[in-house]
TIKOLMI-141045 format. One record per residue (C-alpha): x, y, z. Coordinates in Angstrom, 1 decimal. Example, Ala and Ser with C-alpha at 12.3 -4.5 7.8 and 13.67 -1.06 7.14 Angstrom:
% TIKOLMI-141045
     px     py     pz
   12.3   -4.5    7.8
   13.7   -1.1    7.1
% end
This chain:
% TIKOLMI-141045
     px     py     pz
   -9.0  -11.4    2.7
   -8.1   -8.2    4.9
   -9.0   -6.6    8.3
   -8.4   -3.2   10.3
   -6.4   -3.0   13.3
   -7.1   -0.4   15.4
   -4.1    1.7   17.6
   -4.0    4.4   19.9
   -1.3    6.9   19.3
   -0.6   10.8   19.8
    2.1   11.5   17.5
    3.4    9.9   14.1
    6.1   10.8   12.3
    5.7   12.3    8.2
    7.2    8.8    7.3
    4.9    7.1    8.9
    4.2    4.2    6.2
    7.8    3.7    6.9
    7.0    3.5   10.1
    4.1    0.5    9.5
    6.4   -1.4    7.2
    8.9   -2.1   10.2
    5.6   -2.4   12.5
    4.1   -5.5   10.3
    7.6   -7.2    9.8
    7.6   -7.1   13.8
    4.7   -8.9   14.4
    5.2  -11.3   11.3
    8.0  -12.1   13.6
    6.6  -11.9   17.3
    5.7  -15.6   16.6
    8.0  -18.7   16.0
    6.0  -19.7   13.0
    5.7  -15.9   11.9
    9.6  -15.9   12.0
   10.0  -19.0    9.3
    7.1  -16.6    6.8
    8.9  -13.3    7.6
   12.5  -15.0    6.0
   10.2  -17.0    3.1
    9.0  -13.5    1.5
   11.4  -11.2    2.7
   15.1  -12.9    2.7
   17.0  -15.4    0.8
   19.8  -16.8    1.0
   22.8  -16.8   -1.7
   26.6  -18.3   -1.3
   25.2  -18.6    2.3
   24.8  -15.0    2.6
   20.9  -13.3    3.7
   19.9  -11.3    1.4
   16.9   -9.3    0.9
   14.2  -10.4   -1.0
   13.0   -7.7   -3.8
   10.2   -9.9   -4.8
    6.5   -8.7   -4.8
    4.7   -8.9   -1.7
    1.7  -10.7   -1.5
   -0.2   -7.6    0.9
   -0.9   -4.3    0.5
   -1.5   -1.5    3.2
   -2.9    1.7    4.2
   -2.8    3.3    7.4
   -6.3    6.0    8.2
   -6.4    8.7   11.0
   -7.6   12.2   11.8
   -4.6   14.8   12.5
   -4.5   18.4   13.5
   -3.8   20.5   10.8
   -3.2   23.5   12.6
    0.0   22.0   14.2
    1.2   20.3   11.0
    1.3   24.0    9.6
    4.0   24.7   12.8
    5.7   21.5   12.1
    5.5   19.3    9.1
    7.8   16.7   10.3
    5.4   15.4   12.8
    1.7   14.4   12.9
   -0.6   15.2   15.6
   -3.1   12.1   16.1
   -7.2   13.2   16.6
   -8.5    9.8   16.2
   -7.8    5.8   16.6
   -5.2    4.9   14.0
   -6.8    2.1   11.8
   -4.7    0.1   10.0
   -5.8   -1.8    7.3
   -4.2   -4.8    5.3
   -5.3   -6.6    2.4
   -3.8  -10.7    0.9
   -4.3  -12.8   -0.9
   -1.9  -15.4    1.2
   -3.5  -17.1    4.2
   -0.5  -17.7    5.9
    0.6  -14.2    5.6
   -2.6  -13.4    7.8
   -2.5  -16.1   10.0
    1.1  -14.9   11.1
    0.3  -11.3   11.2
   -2.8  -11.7   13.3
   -1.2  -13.9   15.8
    1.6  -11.4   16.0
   -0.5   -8.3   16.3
   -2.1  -10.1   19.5
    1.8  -10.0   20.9
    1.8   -7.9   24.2
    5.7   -7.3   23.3
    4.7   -5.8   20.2
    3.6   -2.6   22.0
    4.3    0.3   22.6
    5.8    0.3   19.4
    8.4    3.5   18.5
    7.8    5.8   15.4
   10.5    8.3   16.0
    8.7   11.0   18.8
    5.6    8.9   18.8
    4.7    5.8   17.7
    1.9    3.1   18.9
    1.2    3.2   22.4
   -1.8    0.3   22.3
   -3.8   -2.1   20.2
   -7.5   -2.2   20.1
   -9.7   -4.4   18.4
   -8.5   -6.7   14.9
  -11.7   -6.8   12.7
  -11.8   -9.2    9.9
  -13.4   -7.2    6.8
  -16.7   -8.4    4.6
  -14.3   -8.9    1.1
  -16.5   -7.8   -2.1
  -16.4  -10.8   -4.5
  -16.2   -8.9   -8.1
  -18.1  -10.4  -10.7
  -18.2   -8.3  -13.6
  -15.7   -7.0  -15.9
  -16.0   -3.6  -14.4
  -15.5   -2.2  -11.1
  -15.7    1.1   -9.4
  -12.8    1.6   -6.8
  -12.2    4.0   -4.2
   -8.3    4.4   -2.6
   -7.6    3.5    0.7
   -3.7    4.8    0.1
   -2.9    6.4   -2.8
   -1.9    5.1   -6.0
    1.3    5.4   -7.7
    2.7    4.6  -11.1
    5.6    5.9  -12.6
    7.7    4.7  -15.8
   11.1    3.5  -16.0
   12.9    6.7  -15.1
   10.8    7.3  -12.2
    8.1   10.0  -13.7
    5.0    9.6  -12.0
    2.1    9.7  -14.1
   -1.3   10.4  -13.7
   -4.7   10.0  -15.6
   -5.7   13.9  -15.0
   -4.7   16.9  -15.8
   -3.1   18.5  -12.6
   -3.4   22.1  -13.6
   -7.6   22.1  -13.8
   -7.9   18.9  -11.9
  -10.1   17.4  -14.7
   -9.6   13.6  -16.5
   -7.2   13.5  -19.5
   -8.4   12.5  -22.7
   -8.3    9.1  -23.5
   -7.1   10.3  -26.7
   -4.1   12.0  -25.4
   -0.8   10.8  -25.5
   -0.1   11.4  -21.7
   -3.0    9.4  -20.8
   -2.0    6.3  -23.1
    1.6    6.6  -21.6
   -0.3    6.5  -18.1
   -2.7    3.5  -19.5
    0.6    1.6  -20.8
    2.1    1.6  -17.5
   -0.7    0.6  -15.6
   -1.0   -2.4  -17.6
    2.8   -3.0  -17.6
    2.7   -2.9  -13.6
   -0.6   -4.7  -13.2
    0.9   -7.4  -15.1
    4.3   -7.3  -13.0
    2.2   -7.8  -10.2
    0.2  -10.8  -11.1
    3.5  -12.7  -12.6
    5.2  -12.4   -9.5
    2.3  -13.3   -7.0
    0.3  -15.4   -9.0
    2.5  -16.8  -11.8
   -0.2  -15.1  -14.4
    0.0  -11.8  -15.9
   -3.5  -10.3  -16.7
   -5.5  -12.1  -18.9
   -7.0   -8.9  -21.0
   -5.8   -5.2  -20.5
   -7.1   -3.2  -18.4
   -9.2    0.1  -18.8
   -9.0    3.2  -16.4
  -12.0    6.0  -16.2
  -11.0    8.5  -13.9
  -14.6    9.4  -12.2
  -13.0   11.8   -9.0
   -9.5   11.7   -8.9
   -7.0   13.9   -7.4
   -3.5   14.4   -7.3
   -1.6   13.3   -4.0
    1.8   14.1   -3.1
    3.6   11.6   -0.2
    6.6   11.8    1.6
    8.1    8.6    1.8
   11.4    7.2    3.5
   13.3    4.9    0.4
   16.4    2.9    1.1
   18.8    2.7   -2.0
   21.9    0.6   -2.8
   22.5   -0.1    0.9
   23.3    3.7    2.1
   21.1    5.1    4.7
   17.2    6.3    3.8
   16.2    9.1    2.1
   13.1   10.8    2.0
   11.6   11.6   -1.2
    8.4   13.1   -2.5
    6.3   10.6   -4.3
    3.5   12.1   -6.3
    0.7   10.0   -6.2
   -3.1   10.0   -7.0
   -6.2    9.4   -4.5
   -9.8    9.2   -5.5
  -12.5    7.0   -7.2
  -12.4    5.1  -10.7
  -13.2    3.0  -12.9
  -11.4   -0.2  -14.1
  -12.2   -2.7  -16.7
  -10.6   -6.3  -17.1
  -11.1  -10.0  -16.8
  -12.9  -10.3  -13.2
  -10.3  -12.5  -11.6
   -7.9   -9.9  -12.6
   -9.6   -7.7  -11.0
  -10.3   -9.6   -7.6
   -6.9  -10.1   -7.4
   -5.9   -6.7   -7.8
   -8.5   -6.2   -5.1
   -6.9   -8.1   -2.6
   -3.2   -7.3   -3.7
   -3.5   -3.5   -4.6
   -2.6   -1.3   -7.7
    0.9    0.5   -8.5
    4.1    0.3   -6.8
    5.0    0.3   -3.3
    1.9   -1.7   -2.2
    4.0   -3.3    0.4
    4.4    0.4    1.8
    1.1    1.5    2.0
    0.3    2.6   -1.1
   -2.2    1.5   -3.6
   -5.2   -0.3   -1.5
   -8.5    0.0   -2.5
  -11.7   -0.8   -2.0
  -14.7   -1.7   -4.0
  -17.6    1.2   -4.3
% end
């Protein structure tokens, strides 16, 4: 299940997935039932202390607008906004929409603060036409870009960056890239749906491109820092058991889906 929100804004800030994480947990909690979800997936509590909750999120995220690139060339901290911002949101939890809807509908929600800009007004909430995936092979296009990355935080990527062309399946740089996919995929679907994935999955890059994302990370409990997270955008192909593959749909690929990366849709 997913829909687009659509918001008026002028400016937005690089961090700006940042930005929309902090703007989703606010209307989760706009609403006294949205309150109870936004502490079932995002705290727990231990020796009566709150913690947060590092589990996989059942959503995924990407934000979609228009901005003048002649002023980002001036500043590259700050976007300047040429079109409706939509914001789009894909889950596979009910509730989790229910409560985000009813939130987004809050008139206290708005104008919401992004730094120097931020969210000035909320248009229309749309629910989407979800593809139902049948076959053991889909064609996807990214909504926000993808990332994967191994243990020691390397990102990796299933083309070569230096002629922008596919990597050889052969190659040992994309089987690395293949592993991990697999490896996260799996993560994924254990945490959400108690089931990793039921056959591996196959990648065929078809028009892929390198992405590179700056993105604000909180570590260890010190204050944020932004880092450059190199990602990749594009269309491809991916092969599986189909309700691997739905799921994935409606959850996302990679890390950091709960921070607007990683959404796709179906071609």
């Amino acid at each position: 299940m997913r829909i687009k929100v659509t918001l008026e804004g002028d400016l937005l800030p690089i961090d700006y997935r940042n930005h929309f994480m902090s703007f989703i947990k606010e209307a989760l909690k706009a609403t006294d039932f949205g309150k109870e979800y936004f502490k079932k997936i995002y705290q727990y509590e231990e020796e009566g202390e709150i913690k947060n909750n590092k589990a996989g999120k059942p959503f995924c995220f990407a934000v979609r607008f228009l901005h003048d690139k002649e002023e980002f060339k001036k500043d590259k901290d700050v976007l300047y906004i040429k079109s409706p911002i939509e914001l789009y949101i894909s889950s596979v939890d009910y509730e989790f929409l229910i409560n985000l809807y009813n939130g987004l509908l809050s008139k206290k929600l708005y104008p919401f603060k992004m730094g120097l800009g931020g969210i000035s007004k909320r248009n229309n909430i749309i629910l989407l036409r979800e593809r139902k995936i049948k076959e053991d092979k889909v064609i996807f296009k990214t909504l926000s870009p993808i990332l994967i990355e191994d243990k020691n935080d390397k990102p990796l990527l299933p083309i070569d960056v230096e002629n922008n062309q596919p990597l050889p399946e052969e190659s040992e740089e994309f089987v690395y890239f293949l592993k991990e996919l697999n490896y996260i995929s799996d993560s994924i679907l254990k945490s959400i749906r108690g089931q990793g994935l039921k056959i591996g999955l196959k990648f065929k890059p078809l028009k892929v491109r390198k992405e590179v994302v700056k993105h604000r990370v909180r570590e260890k409990n010190i204050e944020p820092k932004l880092y450059t997270f190199t990602c990749f955008s594009g269309t491809f192909e991916l092969s599986g058991d189909s309700e691997d593959l739905n799921w994935l749909y409606q959850l996302g690929i990679g890390l950091r889906r709960a921070q607007g990366f990683g959404m796709v849709e179906v071609v």
